[in-house]
N, C-alpha and C positions, 0 to 999 in steps of 0.2 A: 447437325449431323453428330453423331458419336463417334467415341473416338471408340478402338479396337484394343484393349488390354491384352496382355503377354500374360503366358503362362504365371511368373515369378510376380508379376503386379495383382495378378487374381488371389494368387496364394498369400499375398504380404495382407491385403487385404481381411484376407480370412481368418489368418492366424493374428492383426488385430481386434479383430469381433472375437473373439475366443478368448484370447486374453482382456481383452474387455469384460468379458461375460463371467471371468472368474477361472477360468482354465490354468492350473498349475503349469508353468513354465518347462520345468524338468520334460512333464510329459508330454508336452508339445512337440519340443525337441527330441525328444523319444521316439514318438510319433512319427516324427518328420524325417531321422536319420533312416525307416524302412524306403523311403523311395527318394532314390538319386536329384530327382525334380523338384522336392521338396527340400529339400538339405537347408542352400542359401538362404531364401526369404525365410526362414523357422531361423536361421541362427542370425539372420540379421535383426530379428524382431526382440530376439531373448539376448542378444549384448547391446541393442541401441542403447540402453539406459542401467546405467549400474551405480547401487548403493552400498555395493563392499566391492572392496579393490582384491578380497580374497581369495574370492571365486578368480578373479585373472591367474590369481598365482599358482590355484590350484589344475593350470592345463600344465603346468610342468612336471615331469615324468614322476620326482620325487617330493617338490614343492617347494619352499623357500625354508631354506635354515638358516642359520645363524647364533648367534650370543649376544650377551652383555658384558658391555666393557667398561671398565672405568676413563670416563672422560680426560680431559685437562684439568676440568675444571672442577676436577672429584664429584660431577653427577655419572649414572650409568646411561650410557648409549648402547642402542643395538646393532651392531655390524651383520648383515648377511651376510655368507660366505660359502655359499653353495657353486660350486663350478655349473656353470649353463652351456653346453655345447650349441653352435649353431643353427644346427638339425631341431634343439627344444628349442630356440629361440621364434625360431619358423614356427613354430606351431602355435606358442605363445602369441606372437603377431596374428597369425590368422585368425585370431580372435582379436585380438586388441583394434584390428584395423575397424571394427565393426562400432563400435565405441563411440557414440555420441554425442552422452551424458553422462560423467564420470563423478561419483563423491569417494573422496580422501579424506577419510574422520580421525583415523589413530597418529599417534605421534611411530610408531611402529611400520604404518600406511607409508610416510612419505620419503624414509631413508633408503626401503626396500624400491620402491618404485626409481629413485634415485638412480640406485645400483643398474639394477636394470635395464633403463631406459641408456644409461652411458654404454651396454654394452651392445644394445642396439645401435648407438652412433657410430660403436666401434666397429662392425662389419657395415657399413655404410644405410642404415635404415632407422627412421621413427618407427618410436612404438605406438605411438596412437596418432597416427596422420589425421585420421579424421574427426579429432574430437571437437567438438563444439561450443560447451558446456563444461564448466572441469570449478566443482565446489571443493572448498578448502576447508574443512572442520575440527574447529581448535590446533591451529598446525603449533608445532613445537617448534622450541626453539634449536635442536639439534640439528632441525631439518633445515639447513641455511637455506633464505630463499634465495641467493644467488646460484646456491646448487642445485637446486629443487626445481624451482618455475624454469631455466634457459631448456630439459627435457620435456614440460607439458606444452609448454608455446610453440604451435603448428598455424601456418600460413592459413586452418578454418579455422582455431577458435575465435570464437566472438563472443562469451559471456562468461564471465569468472567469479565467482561470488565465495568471500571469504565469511565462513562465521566465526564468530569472536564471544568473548565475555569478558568480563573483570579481572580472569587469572589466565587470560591467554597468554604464552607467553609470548608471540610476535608481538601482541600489543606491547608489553611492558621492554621490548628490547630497544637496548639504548641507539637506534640508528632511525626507530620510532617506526608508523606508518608511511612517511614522506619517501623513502627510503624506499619500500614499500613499492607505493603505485607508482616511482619512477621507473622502477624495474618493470614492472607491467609494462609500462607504456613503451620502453624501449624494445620489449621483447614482443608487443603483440601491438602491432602500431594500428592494426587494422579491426582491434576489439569493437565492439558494439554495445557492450553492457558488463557496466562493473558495481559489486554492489559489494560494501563491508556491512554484512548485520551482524545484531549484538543478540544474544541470549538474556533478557529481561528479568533482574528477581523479582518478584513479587512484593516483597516487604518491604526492597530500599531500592529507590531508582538513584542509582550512582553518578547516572550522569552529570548530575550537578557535582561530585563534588571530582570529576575527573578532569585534570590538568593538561589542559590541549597542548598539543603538539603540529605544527605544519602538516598538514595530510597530503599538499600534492608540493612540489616543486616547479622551482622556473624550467625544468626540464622534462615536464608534464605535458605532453602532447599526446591527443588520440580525435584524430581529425575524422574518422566515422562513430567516435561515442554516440549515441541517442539517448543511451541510459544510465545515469549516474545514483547511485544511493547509500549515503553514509548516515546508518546509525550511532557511531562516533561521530560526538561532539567537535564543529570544526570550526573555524576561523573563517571572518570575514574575506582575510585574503586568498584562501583557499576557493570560495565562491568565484570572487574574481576572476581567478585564474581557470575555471572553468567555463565563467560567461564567455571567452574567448572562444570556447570552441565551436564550430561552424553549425554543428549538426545534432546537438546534444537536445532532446524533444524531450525527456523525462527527467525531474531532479525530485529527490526522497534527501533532504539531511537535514541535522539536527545541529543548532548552534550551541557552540560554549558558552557558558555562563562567565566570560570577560567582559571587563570595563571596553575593548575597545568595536565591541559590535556595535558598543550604544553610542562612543563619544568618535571614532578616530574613522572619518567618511571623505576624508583628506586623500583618502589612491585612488577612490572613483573616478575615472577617466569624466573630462565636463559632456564632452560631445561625444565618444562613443558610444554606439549602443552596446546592450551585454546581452548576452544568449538569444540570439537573430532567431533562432529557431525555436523555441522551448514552448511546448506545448501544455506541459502537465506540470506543476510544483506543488513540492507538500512541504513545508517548512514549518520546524520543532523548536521553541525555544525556550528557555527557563519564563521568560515573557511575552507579551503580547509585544512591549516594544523594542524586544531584541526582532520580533522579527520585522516587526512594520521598519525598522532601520533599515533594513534589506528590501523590503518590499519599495523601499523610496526608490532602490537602484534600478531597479527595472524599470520606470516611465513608463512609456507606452509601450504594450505587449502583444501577443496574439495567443494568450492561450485560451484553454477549453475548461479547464478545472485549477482550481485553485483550494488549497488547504491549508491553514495557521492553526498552529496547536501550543499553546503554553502549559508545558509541563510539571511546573511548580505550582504548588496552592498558592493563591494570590487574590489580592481583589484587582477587577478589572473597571471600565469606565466607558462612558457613552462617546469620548472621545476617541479612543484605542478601536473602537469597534468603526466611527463614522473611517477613519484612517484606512482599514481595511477595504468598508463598500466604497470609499475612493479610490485604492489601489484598483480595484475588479472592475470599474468601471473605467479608466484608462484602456480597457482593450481596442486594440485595432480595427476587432474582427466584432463584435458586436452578434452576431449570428450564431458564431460557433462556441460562444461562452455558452458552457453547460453546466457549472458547479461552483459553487462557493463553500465552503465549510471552514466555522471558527471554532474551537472546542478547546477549553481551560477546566481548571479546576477550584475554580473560585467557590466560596462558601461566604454565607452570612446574608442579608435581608438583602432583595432585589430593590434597591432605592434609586435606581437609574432606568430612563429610559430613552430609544430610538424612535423619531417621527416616522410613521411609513414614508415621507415626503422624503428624505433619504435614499429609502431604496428606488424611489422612482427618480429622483434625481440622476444615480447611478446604476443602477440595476436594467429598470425597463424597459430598456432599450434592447436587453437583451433576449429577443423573443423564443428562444428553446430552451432555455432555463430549465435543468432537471432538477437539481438539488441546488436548496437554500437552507443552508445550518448555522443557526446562530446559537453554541452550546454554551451560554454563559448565562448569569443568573439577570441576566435582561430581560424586560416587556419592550413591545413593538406596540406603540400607541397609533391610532386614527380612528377612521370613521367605517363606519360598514359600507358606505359609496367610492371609498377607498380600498375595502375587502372587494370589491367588484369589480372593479380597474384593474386590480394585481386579479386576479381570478382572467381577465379577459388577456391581459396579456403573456400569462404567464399559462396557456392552453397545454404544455406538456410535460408542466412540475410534476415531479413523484413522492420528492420530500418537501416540506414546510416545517422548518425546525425554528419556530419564534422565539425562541427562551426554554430553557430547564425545565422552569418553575416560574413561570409568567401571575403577575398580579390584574386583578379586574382592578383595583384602585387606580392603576398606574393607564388604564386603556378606556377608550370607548366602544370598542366592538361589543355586537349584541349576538346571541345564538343564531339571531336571525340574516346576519353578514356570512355566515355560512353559505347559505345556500350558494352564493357565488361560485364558491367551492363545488358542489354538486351538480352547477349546469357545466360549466368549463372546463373544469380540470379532469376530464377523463383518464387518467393513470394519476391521480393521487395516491398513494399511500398512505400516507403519514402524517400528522399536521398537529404541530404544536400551538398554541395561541390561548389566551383566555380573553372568555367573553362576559357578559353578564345575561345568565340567562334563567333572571327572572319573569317568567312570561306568564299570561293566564290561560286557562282551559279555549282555545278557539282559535287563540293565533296561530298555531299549527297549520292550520285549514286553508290556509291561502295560497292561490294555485301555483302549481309549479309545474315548470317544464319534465319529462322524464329525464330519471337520471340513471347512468349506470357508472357510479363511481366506483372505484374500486377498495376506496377508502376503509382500510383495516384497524389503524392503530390512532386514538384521538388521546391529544395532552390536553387538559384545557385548564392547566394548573391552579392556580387558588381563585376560579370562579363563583360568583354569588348565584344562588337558585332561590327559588321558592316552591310553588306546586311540582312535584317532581314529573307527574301525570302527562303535561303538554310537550314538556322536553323529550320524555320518552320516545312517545309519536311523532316527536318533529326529528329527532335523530334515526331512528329509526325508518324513517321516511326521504333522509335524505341521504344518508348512509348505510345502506342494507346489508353491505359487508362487515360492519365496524364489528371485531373484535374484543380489542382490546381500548378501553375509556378511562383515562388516570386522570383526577381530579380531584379537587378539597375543597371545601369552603368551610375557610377557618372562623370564621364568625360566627358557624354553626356546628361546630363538631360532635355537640350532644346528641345532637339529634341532624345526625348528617342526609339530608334529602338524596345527595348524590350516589348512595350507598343502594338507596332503593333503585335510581337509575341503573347502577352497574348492573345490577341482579337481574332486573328486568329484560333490559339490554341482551347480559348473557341466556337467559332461559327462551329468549326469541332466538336466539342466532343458535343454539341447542335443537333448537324442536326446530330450524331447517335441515339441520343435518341428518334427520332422520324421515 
């Protein structure tokens, strides 16, 4: 049966596809204020989400003034000092109660809202009852968050995300972040997702040379977290104390470059378990085995995706990598593992490699596998009988990421272990691996089942060729979507055979499109 929609459900409705579709807000609301029935859902739609705090300020009669003062501390602060009668305040609210998702960017933003919000306490009302969402951008230091945050924490919100950089100044204040998210946690006990992101330079990733600080305290409790994410550099014991919480299903942080992530594993409780619920981890660390330290701590897990990223140039090892397909294989749940992703930034000659017997050791077992990313300068050695096996069991890979820049020296797969790939994996995408596919005019020809792979993007990093002719039609034939094909064969580069492949490759997949 269908349910019966209400007028104000029909219209909230309409005036999302409208704004979806590009409809300037103003005139929406414009629109909307000609008939009485429309009024509500048009202004509920145009203040659920706001990205300046100036537009609130601007429902008051005359709007917010104020000056600059000279501080204590001989910097300039800005005091507002506009008288707000009661009667504006009402009005102000009847917007504000609308308020979803709120962003606070300026150092200006959070003194005024301050002001404010106290004098809604003071005739007995919240200014934003119902907000949910409330991001914090570059907050200043003026703005105490003891005075700041006890006005935005309402009995709804549930996601607070603070953005940060290298000259924040709550970062650099001397009470630190720990300070910080214990205040969260006392004022908003019933949060759901907290996340400190950083603003990234380009030319110098600082997190290396930034000087951890405690991020949560012993007085860190938020027993409906689900989502936790600090791009600030954190401490092992900070982990810890977050494994404790009941319900926490997402973790995004990035580890300090200290000696004691690697050496000091002495607080890990022997027999308790840590983060009972945790479903998704992405963990950052100057190394692979700053994080596999961590990943020790987890034992047996239940999650669905897993991600290790070493963010310093470094060389990495066939050991560091087997450690990981150990950890991912530990899972409980074997079924619901969906993702593996390793990604460094290692440089210099791929002189290591992993048996596929590895991945099926740990891996196989887990049959809905979407993504396998192994972004380091590794080859994935076996057999094409072995491409076959991982092809049959792995029915609904999308990525195959075998190495960077994989060597035929280092492997035995042939062009012709592909095809695996073509009957099985129906959502392929993606597939890294090199082969040797030196083949002769004929071996193409050998029958294959139909395929409809979706397969767009092939690495087949420093593979050997010879006739370019038979490759053509064999890829071509087993990949009719392939795009894009990045390959070398450095033992040939005078006269690179694969060069004529790419060309060919793209002038077929051209003349489909037309």
């Amino acid at each position: 049966m269908h349910r019966a929609l209400s007028i104000s459900e029909i219209l909230t409705i309409i005036f999302k596809w409208a704004l979806a579709a590009g409809a300037p807000k103003r005139r929406l609301v414009a629109f909307a204020l000609v008939c009485k029935t429309w009024k509500d859902p048009a202004l509920d739609e145009r203040w659920r989400v706001y990205r300046d705090i100036e537009g609130l300020f601007r429902t008051l009669p005359y709007g917010p003034k104020g000056q600059w003062l000279n501080g204590p501390d001989g910097s300039f602060q800005y005091r507002w000092n506009t008288f707000v009668a009661p009667y504006e305040l009402a009005v102000m609210r009847s917007y504000a109660v609308r308020l979803r998702d709120l962003t606070l960017r300026d150092s200006i933003g959070l003194p005024i809202m301050r002001d404010i919000a106290e004098k809604c306490a003071f005739y007995g009302s919240q200014l934003l009852p119902n907000l949910r969402t409330l991001r914090i951008d570059h907050p200043d230091v003026q703005a105490d968050p003891a005075q700041v945050l006890p006005f935005l924490m309402t009995e709804n919100l549930r996601r607070i995300i603070f953005m940060l950089d290298e000259m924040s100044l709550w970062l650099s204040s001397s009470r630190g972040l720990q300070y910080l998210a214990d205040l969260v946690s006392e004022l908003a006990p019933m949060l759901e997702d907290l996340r400190f992101t950083l603003y990234e330079t380009p030319t110098w990733d600082w997190r290396a040379h930034y000087d951890p600080v405690p991020l949560v305290g012993t007085a860190f409790q938020l027993p409906q977290l689900r989502l936790f994410q600090s791009h600030l550099p954190v401490q092992l014991s900070d982990l810890l104390l977050l494994g404790e919480l009941p319900r926490l299903e997402k973790v995004d942080v990035t580890l300090c470059n200290a000696s004691q992530n690697i050496d000091d594993l002495s607080v890990v409780p022997a027999v308790r378990q840590v983060f009972p619920a945790l479903r998704v981890l992405r963990i950052s660390g100057p190394s692979l085995p700053h994080c596999i330290r961590f990943l020790d701590v987890l034992r047996e897990h239940s999650l669905q995706s897993l991600e290790v990223e070493a963010y310093d140039a470094g060389p990495t090892n066939a050991v560091e990598i087997e450690s990981i397909l150990q950890c991912a294989g530990r899972t409980s749940d074997p079924a619901s593992f969906l993702s593996l992703i390793i990604s460094t930034r290692d440089q210099g000659r791929p002189d290591y490699t992993v048996n596929i017997s590895s991945l099926r050791c740990h891996l196989f077992k887990c049959p809905n596998l979407r993504k396998l990313e192994i972004g380091t300068v590794i080859t994935v050695d076996g057999t094409d009988a072995e491409l076959e096996e991982m092809a049959q069991v792995w029915p609904k890979i999308q990525r195959l990421w075998l190495g960077n820049w994989p060597y035929v020296d280092y492997t035995h797969f042939t062009i012709h272990g592909l095809r695996a790939f073509s009957r099985h994996c129906l959502e392929l995408e993606c597939l890294s691996v090199a082969v040797n596919a030196d083949i002769q005019d004929g071996d193409h020809d050998v029958e294959m089942e139909e395929s409809s792979s979706p397969l767009t993007y092939l690495n087949l990093g420093n593979s050997s060729v010879g006739d370019p002719h038979p490759v053509i039609k064999l890829l071509d034939s087993m990949f009719p979507e392939l795009y894009t094909l990045n390959v070398e064969d450095v033992a040939r580069l005078a006269n690179d055979p694969w060069k004529i492949v790419r060309d060919e490759l793209h002038l077929i997949m051209t003349s489909q499109d037309y």
